[in-house]
N, C-alpha and C positions, 0 to 999 in steps of 0.2 A: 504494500500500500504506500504511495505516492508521500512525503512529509503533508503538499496543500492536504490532499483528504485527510489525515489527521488533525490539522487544525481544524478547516471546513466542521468538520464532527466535534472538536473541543467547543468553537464556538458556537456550534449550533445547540450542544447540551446545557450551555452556560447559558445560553440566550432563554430556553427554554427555564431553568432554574432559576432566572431573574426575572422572569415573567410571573412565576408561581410568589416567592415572595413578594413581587405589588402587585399583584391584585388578588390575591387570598386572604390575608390579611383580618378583614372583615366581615368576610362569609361566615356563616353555620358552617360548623362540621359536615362530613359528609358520613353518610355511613358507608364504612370499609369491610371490604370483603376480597377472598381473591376465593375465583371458581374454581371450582379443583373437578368438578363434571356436574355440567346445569340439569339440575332437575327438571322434571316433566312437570309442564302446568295442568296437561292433561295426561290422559292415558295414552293417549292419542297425540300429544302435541308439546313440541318445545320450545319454549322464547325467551333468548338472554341476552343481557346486555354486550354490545361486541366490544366493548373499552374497558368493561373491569381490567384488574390485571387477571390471568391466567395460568394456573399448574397444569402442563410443562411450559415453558418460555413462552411468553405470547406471542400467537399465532403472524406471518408474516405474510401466508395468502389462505385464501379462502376453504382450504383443505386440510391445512394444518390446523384453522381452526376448528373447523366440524369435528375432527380427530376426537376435543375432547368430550364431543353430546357420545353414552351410549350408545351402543347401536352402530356406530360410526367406526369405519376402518379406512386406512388411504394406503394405494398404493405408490410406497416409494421408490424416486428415479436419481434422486439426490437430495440437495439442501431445499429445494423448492418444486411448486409444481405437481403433486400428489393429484392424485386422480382420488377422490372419494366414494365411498358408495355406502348405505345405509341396508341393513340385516343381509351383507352380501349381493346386492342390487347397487348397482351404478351406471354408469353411462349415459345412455338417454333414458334409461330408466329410473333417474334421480332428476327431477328438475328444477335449475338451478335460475333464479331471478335474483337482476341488480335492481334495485329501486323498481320494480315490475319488468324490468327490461333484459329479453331473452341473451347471451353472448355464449358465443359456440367458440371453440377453436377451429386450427384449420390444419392441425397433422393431425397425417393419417395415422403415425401410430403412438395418438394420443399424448404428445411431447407438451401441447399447450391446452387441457383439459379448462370449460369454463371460469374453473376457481383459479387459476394458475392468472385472470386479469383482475380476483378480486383482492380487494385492502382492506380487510377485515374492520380496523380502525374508521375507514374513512365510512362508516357505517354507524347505525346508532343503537341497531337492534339484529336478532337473528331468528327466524320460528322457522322449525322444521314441522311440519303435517308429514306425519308417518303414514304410510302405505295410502291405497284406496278413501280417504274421507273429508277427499273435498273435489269439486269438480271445477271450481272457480278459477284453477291456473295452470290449466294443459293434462294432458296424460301424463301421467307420471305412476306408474307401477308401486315402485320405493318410497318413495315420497316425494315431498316440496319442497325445497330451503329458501327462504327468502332473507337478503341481505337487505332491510330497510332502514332509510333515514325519515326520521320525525320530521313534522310540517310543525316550523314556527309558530307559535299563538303567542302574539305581541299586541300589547291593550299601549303602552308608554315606549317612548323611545331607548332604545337596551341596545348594549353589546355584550356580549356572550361569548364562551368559546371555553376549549379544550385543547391542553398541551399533556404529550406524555413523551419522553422518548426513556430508550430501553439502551442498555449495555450488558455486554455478555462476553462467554467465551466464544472463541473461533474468530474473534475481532465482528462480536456482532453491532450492530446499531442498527436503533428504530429511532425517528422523526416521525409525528403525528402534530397535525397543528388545526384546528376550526375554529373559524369566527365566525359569527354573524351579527350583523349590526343591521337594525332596521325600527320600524314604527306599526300604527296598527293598519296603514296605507301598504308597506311590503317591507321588504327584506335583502340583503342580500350576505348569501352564503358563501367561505373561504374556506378548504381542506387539500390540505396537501400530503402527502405521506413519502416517505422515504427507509428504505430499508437495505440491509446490506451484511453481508458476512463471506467469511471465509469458510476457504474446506475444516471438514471438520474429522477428530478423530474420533474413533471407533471405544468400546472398551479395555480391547488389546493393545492401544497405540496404535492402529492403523490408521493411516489418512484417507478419507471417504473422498473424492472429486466431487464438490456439493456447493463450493462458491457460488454466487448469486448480487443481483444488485437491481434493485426495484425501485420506483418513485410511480407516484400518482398526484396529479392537479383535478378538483372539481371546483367548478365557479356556478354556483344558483342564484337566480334572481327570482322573486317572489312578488306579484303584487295583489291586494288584500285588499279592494275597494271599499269592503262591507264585510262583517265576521263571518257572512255565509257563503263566502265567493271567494275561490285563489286560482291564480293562473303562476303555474311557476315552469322556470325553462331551465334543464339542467344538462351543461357540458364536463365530459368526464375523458381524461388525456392520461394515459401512462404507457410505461414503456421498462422492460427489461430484458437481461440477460442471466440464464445459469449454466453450469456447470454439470455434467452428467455422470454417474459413475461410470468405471472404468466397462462396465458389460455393454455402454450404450456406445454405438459410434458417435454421434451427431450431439449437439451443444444445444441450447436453444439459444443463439445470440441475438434476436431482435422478438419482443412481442409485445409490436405497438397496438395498442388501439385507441381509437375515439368513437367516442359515444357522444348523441343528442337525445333529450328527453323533454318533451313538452307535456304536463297534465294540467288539467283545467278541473275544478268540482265544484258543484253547488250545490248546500246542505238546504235543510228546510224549507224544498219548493210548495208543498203543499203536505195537508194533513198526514194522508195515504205515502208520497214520496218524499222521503229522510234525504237520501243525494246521488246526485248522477254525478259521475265520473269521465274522463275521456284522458286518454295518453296515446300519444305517438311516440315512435324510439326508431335510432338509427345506429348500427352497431358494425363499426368497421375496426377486424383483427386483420392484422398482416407480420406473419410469422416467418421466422429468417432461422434454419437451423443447419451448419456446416461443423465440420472436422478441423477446421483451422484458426479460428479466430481465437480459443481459449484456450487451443493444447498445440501443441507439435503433430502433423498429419504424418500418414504411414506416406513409407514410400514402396516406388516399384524397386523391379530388379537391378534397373538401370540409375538408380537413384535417384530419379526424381520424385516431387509429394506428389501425391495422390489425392486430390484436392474434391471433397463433394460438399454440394450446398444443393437446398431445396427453399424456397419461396413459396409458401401455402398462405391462401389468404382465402376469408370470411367475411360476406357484407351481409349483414341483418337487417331488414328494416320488420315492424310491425305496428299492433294500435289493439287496443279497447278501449271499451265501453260498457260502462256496467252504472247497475243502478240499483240502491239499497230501498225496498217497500216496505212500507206498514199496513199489511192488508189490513190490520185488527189488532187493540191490544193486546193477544194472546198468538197473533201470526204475523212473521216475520219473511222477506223473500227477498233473495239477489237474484239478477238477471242481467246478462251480457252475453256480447259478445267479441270474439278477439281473431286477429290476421298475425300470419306471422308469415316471413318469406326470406331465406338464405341464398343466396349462391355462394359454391364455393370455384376455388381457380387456382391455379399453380403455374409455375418456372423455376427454371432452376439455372445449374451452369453456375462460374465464380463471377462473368458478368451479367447476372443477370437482373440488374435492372436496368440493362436496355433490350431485355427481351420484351416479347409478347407474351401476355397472359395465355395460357390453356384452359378456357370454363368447362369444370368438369359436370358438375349438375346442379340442377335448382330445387328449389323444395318448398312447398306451398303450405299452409294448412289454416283451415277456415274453422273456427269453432264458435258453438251457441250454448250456453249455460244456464242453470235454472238449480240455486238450491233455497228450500223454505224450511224453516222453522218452528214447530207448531210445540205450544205448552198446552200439556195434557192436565196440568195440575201446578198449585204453586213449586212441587218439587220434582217432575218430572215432564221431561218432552220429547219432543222427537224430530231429527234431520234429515232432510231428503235432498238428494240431489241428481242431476243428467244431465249430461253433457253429451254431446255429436261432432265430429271431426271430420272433415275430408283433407283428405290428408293427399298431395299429389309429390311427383319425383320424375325429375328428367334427364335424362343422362344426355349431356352437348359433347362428350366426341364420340369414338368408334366409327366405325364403319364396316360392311360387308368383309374387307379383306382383312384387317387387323382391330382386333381389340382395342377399346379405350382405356378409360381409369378404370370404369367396370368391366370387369374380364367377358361377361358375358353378354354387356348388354351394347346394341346399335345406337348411332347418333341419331338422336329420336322419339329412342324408345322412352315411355311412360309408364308409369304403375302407380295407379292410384287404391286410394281404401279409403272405406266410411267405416269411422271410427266410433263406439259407443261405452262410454263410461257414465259410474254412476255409485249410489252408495245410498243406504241405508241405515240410521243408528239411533237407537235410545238411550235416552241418560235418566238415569232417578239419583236425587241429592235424601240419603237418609233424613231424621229428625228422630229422637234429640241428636243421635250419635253424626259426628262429623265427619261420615263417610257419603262418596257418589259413586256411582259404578254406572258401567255404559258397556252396551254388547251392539254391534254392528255388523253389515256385510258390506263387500265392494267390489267395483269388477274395475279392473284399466285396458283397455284396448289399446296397443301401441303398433307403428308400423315400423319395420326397420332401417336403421340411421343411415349415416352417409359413411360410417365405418366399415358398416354389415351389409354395405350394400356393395363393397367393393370386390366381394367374392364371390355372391350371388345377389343379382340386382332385383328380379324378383321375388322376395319372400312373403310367405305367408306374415298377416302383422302377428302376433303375440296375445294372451288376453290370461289376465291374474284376474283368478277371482279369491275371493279373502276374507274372512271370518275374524273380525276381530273382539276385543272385551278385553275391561279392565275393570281398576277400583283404583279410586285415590280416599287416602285421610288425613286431615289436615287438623289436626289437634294442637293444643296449647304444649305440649311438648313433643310431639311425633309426628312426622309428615311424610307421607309415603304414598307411592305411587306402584301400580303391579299395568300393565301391557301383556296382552297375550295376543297371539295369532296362526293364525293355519290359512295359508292358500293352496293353491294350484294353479300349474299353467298350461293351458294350453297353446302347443307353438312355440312355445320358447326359442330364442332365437338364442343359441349356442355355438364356438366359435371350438375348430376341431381341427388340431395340427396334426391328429395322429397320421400316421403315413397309409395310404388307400380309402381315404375317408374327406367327404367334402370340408370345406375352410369351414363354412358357413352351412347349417340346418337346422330345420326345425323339430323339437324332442318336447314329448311331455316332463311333466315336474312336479314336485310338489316341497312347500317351506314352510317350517314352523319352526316359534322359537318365542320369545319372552325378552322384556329389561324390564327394570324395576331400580326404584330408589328410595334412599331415606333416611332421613335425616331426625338425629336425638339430640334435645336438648338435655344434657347431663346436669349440668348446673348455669347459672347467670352468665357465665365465662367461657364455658366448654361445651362442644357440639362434636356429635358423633356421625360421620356422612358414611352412605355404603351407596354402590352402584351393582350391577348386572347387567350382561348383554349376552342371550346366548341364541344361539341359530342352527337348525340343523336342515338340510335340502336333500331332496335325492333323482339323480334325472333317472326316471321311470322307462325312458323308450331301451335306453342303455342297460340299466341296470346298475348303474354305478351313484356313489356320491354325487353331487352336482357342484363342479368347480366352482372353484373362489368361494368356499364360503367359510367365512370367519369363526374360528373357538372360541370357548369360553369366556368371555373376561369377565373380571370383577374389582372393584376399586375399596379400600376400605381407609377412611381417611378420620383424623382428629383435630378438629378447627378452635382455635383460641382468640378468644376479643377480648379486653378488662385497658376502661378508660382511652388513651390512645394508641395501644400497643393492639397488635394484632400478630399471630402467626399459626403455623398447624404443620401436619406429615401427612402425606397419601404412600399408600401402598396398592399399588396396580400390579394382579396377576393373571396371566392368560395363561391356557391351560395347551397341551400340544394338541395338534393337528394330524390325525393321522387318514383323517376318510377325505382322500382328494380323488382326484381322478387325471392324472397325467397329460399333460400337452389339452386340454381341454380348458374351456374359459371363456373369459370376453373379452371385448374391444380393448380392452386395458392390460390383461393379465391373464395367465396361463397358468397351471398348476404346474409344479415343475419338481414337488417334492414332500416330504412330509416335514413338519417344524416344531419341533422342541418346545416345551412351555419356559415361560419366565418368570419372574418377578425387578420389579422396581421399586428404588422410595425415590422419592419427592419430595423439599421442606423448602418454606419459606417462614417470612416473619417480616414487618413493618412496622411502619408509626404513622399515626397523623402527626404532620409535621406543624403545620397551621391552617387553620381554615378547611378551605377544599383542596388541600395538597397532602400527596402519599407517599412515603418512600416505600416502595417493595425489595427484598433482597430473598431472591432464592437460589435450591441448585436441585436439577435433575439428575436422574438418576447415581444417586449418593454414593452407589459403593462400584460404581463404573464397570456394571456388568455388561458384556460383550454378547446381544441379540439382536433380531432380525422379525419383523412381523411376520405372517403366513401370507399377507394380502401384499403382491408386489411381483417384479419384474419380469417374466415372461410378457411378447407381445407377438401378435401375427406375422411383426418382420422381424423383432431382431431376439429371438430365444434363446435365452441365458439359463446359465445350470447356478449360476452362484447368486445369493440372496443380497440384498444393501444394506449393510447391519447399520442399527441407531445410534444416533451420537452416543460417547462415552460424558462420562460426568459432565455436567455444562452449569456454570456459576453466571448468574445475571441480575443486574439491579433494573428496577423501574420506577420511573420518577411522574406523577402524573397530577394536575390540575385542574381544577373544571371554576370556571369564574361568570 
């Protein structure tokens, strides 16, 4: 690292620490906590805040931070970039919204995964909807995640904002900075983010190839004529590079994109309609991944490098329109509709931007939603919902002589599907006792991506249907949550390296499995946190396990607050891995092995320092044990035998402010 970037970083943390002592100062306290794995608000559902600070090191992109919801596993490529997936489900069967707005990558083997453009910080909140129980934001099999930012409500004129930046080992640094300053007329919004680290070792001393180097610019403007009316416009710009381990050839050294996002809503139009909504989005990735720019390229016989690069890019545009009813005080109804529309396109070569684009295919998808509400009782109701897709696909080269991107498919050719999901679920809230419990069904209809289509371009789409129930309790010292589920799939759309057997086919399935959490209050000071996440699948047409799916885990942790001290220890164990199924998998990963179980500690402690200001100091994994997840590195091109084992011990402070 250069001497400027070590100052650049000295004074950018200084800046940030001079900012926290004047304007903290006179704030309330804040209340302190650092998340060690967010609980479920429902059985059904998670939402937490994306700036607490976080056990393990706070999150740098969008996958790292899912990692710590239950349920959640990522597979790793290096320091950044994790492809995630929830009870073993990922890909397009996880659907991933920024501020409601769709963003895809554009390698094909999954080098820049949707999370891989998000900045966790530059967010304000997180809520996953698990599997089938909601229809309001696309197909999505696994679930939703949605990365949201809060909409200002300013009655006097306010400046606001949030500073945190992070220091670690492997020469990490995080920069996080928002402001906004505005009236009860509008607003405008300032977020920038910056992040960055070195390779990292191992628990044996091995050095990982994991480098990386991120930043993010968002500028909103907000105007607020009246409390019941905002029209805000939001542009969002970043840009990086990482470092891949030593099984991948290819780096990812450019993944720019920009985004525009206009939404408009207006609340109490009438008795009956609460507020109609509308958003447009515009979502341009363009991804740059070569052998040369962050390592030394192999050479031939003759000694010259051997130089490859590929140039994949991704334009998104789409829009909804939705609108919240009150048929009745005891019924409740949304209703929208949403467009969504990608092209993707390639070149390559080491000049290649002055080549011409190659459009590989487009992909359309038209959807109409409807879910209502209805209270049966003060303490029990019920949710309904449908949703309809057309869903269309076209592949722009090939030809009769040779193949295109899609091995099988002509320039031309189309394949469409009418997609139908939907869901059904009841909640009852006990009385006196401070239990609710909810049992539901759901179906997802999905067609297959622009990954799965590169092997065979016509598939069958896919369809989970899913059974789920739970219970939550929410007591003056005990809070817990239980999640259960059983689906099935028909179709599954399953990725098949074995040798005499298609890339790409469809195979029946079946997944069940469970998480649960919960939280003891021991004393005024001391708090007892537990997690689980367990999953078992089996593909039925084979006869075998059903690749990629995640063991055991379980979290059991001990949280400490008294005055302004705060600190705790987690203990995360995963149990081994032995039901896989070889060379088998998805867009992301391949089973390639059986995996060992493990454990780790994790320990932090803080203060409030003044006001709204934190210091955090923690360190992962305490005794620098040497593992590797089960969920990671096989991919349709580049098949590896060896796993990317996790950082070794990592020591990190976090400095954070909210004014």
């Amino acid at each position: 690292m250069s001497h400027a970037s070590r100052f650049l970083r000295t004074g950018l943390a200084a800046a940030v620490s001079l900012a926290a002592w004047q304007v903290a100062a006179a704030e309330p306290a804040m209340s302190t906590m650092v998340i060690t794995a967010p609980a479920m608000t429902d059985p059904y559902r998670v939402s937490t805040d994306a700036r607490t600070p976080q056990l393990p090191l706070p999150a740098a992109d969008g996958g790292a931070f899912l990692k710590s919801i239950p349920g959640f596993s990522v597979s790793r490529k290096g320091g950044t970039s994790g492809d995630p997936e929830l009870r073993g489900l990922g890909g397009s069967r996880l659907n991933i919204l920024a501020d409601g707005a769709n963003i895809l990558g554009g390698c094909g083997g999954r080098m820049d995964p949707p999370t891989a453009y998000i900045f966790p910080q530059a967010y304000d909140r997180v809520e996953v909807i698990k599997g089938p129980q909601s229809v309001r934001y696309g197909v999505a099999p696994a679930g939703v995640v949605r990365f949201e930012r809060d909409k200002p409500e300013l009655i006097e004129s306010t400046v606001e904002g949030f500073a945190s930046t992070t220091l670690g080992s492997n020469d990490r640094f995080d920069l996080v900075g928002d402001m906004t300053a505005g009236n009860r007329e509008g607003y405008v919004r300032l977020i920038g983010t910056l992040s960055d680290q070195d390779n990292y070792k191992d628990g044996d001393g091995n050095e990982v190839r994991s480098e990386y180097h991120r930043w993010s610019g968002t500028a909103i403007v907000g105007w607020t004529p009246d409390p019941d009316t905002r029209i805000e416009l939001a542009y969002d710009r970043s840009d990086a590079e990482a470092a891949y381990d030593d099984g991948r050839p290819l780096d990812g050294t450019v993944f720019d994109r920009t985004g525009y996002t206009l939404t408009a809503s207006r609340r109490d139009i009438a008795p009956w309609l609460s507020e109609v909504e509308a958003q447009v989005y515009y979502s341009y990735v363009d991804h740059v991944m070569d052998n040369f720019t962050l390592k030394t390229p192999p050479t031939s016989p003759q000694g010259q490098p051997m130089l490859r690069l590929g140039n994949p890019d991704r334009r998104t545009i789409g829009g909804r329109l939705a609108a919240e009813l009150e048929l009745s005080p005891t019924t409740r109804m949304a209703v929208g509709l949403d467009y969504a529309e990608n092209r993707h396109s390639n070149r390559g070569g080491v000049d290649y931007r002055e080549q011409e684009r190659s459009r590989n295919a487009e992909f359309t998808d038209h959807g109409v939603f409807t879910e209502v509400e209805q209270e049966l009782s003060e303490r029990s109701w019920v949710t309904l919902g449908l949703r309809v897709d057309r869903a269309r696909v076209e592949s722009l080269t090939g030809t009769d002589a040779a193949p295109g991107f899609y091995a099988d498919a002509e320039l031309g050719e189309t394949s469409r599907s009418t997609l139908w999901s939907g869901f059904v679920r009841y909640e009852h809230a006990l009385e006196p006792q401070p239990l609710s419990l909810f049992a539901g069904v759901g179906r997802a209809e999905r067609a297959g991506d622009h990954w799965e289509r590169r092997f065979v371009f016509d598939l069958e789409p896919e369809t989970l249907t899913q059974l789920d129930t739970g219970a939550s309790w929410h007591g003056d010292r005990l809070s817990a949550n239980l999640s259960l589920f059983y689906g099935w799939y028909d179709d599954y759309i399953l990725i098949d390296e074995r040798s005499g057997q298609d890339k790409v086919r469809n195979v029946d399935a079946k997944t069940y499995g469970l998480e649960a959490d919960m939280r003891l209050r021991l004393t005024d000071s001391w708090d007892l946190t537990s997690t689980l996440a367990w999953v078992r699948s089996n593909n039925d047409t084979d006869s075998l396990p059903l690749a990629q799916t995640p063991p055991l885990e379980a979290t059991l942790g001990l949280d400490y607050a008294r005055n302004a001290y705060f600190g705790g220890v987690l203990l995360r164990g995963v149990a081994r891995q032995d039901r896989i199924a070889e060379d088998q998998g998805t867009i992301y990963s391949l089973d390639i092995g059986e995996t060992p179980g493990f454990a780790t500690v994790s320990a932090y402690g803080g203060r409030e320092l003044f006001g709204n200001t934190t210091l955090t100091l923690g360190v992962d994994n305490l005794f620098d044990r040497t593992y590797a997840e089960h969920i990671q590195r096989g991919t349709t091109e580049m098949l590896a035998t060896d796993r990317v084992n996790e950082p070794g011990r990592t020591l990190w402070a976090n400095l954070t402010t909210r004014f």
